[in-house]
N, C-alpha and C positions, 0 to 999 in steps of 0.2 A: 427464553430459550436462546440459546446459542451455539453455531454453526462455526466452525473455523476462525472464531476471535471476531465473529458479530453476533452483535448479539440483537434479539427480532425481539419485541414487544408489540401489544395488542393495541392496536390506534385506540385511545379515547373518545375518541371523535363517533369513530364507526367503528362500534364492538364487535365485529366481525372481520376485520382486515387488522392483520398485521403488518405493522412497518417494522424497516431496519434503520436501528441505530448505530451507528458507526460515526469513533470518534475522526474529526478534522484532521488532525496529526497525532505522530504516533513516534514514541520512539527509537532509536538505529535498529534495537534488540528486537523489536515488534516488526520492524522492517524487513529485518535480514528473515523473520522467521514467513515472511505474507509471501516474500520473493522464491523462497528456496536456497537461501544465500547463506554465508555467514558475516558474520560483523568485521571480521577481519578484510573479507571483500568490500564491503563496504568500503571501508573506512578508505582504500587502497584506490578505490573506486575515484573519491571523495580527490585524493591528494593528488591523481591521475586528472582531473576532471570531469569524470567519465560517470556512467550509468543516472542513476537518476535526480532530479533537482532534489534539492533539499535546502532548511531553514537552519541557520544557525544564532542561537539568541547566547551569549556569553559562548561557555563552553560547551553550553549543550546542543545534541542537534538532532533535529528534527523532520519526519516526513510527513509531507501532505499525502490524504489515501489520494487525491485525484491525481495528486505528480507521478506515485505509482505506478495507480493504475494507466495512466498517458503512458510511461515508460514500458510496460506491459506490451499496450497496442501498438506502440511504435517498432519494436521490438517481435513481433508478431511474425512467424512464416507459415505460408500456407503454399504445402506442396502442390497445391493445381495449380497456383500461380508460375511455377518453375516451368510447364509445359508451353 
């Protein structure tokens, strides 16, 4: 089964719980799409230094889900808080 680019599988272990499988990293295109973003922001993002860490191995580059998701919560506003 698969939710929003995860995909859940049936634990082997215990035939009744499902776990989620979610790949480590991901890449810009998978990124921009988890975010809301486009690749173009990204990328901009990237030359800025700005928005989220990322891996670069040659030319290619890469997100961790946890740097993400840290980016996400850090990024977080919660209108009670403004009171």
């Amino acid at each position: 089964m698969v939710i929003r680019g995860i995909k859940f599988n049936r634990n082997p272990f215990n035939k009744g719980e499902i776990v989620e499988i979610r790949p480590r990293a991901i890449n810009e295109y998978e990124a921009a799409k988890y975010l809301g973003r486009s690749v173009v922001t990204l990328r901009n993002w990237r030359h800025l230094r700005r928005g989220p860490a990322y891996v670069k191995t040659g030319k290619a580059v890469s997100y961790l889900m946890d740097d993400l998701e840290a980016y996400l919560i850090a990024n977080r506003i919660d209108p009670e808080d403004r009171r």
